[in-house]
N, C-alpha and C positions, 0 to 999 in steps of 0.2 A: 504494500500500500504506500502509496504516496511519493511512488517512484515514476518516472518519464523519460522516456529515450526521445534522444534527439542527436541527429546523424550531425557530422562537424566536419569538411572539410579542412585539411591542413595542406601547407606548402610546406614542405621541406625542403633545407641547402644542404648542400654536401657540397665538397669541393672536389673540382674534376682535375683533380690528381696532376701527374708527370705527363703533358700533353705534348701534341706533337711540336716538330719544332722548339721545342723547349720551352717556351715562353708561360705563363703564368694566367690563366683568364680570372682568377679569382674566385668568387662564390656567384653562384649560377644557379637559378632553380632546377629542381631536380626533373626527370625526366616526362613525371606523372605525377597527381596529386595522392596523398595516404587517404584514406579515410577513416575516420575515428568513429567509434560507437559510444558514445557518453550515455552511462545512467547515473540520471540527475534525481540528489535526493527534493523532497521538496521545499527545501530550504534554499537549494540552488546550486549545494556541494556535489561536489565530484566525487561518488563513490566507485564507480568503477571505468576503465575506459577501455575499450582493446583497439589497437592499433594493428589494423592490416597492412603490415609494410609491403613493399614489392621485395622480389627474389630475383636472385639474377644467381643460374647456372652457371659454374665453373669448371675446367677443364677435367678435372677429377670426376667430376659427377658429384660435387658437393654444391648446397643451393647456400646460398649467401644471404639475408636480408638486407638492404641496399641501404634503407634508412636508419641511421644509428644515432644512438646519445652521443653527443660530441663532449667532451670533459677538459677540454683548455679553458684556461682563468677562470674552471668553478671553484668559488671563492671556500677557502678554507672550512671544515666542519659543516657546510654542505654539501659536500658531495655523495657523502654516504648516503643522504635521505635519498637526492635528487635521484641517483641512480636505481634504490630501491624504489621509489615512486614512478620511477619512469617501465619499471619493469612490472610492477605489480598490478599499477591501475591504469598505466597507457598503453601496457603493450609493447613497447619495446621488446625488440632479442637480438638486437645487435648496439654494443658498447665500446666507445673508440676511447683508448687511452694511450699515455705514451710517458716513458721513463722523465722526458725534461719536462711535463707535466707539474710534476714534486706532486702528484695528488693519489700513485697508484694505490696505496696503502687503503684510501676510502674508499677507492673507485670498487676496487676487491672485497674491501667491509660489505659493500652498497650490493655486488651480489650474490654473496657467500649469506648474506643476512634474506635475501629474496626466494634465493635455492631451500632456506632454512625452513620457511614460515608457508606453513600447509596452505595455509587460507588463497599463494597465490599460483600455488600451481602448478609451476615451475621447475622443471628439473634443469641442470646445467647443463647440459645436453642439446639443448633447445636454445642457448644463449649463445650468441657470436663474440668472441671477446677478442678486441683487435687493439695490436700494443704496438709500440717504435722501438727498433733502438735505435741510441742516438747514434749522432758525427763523429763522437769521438772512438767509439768501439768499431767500425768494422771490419778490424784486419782480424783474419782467423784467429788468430791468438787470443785475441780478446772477446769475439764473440760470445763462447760458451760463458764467459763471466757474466756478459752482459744479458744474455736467456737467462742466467738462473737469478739473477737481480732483479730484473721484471718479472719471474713467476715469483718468487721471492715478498715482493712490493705487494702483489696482487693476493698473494696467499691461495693460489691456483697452483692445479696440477699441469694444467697446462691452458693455450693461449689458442684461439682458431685461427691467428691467421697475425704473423707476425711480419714486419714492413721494416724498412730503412727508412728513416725517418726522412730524410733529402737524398737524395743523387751524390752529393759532394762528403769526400771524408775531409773531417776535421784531423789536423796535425795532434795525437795525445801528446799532452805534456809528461815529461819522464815525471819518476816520483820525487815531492817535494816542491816540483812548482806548481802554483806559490806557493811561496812568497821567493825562492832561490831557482829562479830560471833561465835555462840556457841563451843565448843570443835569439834563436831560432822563436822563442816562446817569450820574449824580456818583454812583453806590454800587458801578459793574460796575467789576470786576476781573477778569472775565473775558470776554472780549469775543464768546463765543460763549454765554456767558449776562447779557447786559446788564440790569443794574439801573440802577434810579431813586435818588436819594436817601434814602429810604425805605425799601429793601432789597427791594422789590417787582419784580420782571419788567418790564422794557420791552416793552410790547406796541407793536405798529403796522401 
């Protein structure tokens, strides 16, 4: 009693990736609109929502949902809700996170606590969970560090569908810089964006 459904169109952005010729188009509506199923209490709250994303087939024979929670600059100690809210009563099953993020720890909270909680559903099974690694890990060496830091982060056994975060590797700084770094590295202060003396990007 005293519930009402009411159909909701949404636009969803995603961003169209490593495009041709290199170049950058930015965010760009997505392909097709989602449509949301809202049951609205009578008060006006949102008790439940499901979200019919689109799927898009991959070359394995695995189906992808296309529209994901995006998780850059959610702001500290919301991210756990958001992502549990985005799963449990929007429907979401696909979750984009990424190591320079600094947020996987809740991202992972948000759906280890959804997988948890009978009332939504959910097994992880069903959830897409898509992570980076950064610029500065991807020479073999470093890789396997840099997988088990982000399953690590996430508090997952594992990740659906793991990305290079850019095209370009960043130069690692050896250990100790900074604050004691070589020529190659003498501007970074930040060790996960290494500069040159010059202020420039350490590529490598």
């Amino acid at each position: 009693q005293g519930l009402k459904r009411r159909f909701v169109w949404t636009v969803p952005f995603c961003r169209r990736g490593l495009m041709a010729q290199g170049r950058w188009r930015g965010l760009v509506p997505s392909a097709a609109l989602a449509l949301s199923l809202l049951v609205v209490g009578a008060d006006g709250g949102i008790i439940k929502g499901v979200l019919k994303p689109l799927r898009r087939g991959l070359n394995d024979g695995t189906s992808m949902p296309v529209v994901g929670l995006g998780t850059w600059k959610s702001k500290p100690k919301d991210v756990e809700n958001s992502v549990f809210h985005a799963i449990c009563y929007a429907g979401y099953r696909h979750i984009d996170a990424a190591q320079i993020y600094m947020n996987q720890d809740e991202v992972g909270r948000g759906i280890r606590r959804a997988v948890a909680t009978a009332d939504c559903g959910v097994k992880r099974k069903e959830i897409w969970v898509t992570s980076k690694v950064w610029m500065t890990d991807f020479a073999p060496e470093d890789m396997p560090v840099a997988v088990d830091r982000i399953l690590r982060e996430l508090g997952l056994d594992y990740v659906d569908q793991l990305l290079l975060h850019w095209p370009i590797p960043y130069a690692k700084p050896p250990p100790g810089c900074p604050p004691s770094c070589p020529e190659r590295w003498a501007g970074t202060d930040d060790i996960l964006r290494p500069r040159g003396a010059d202020g420039n990007i350490a590529t490598g």
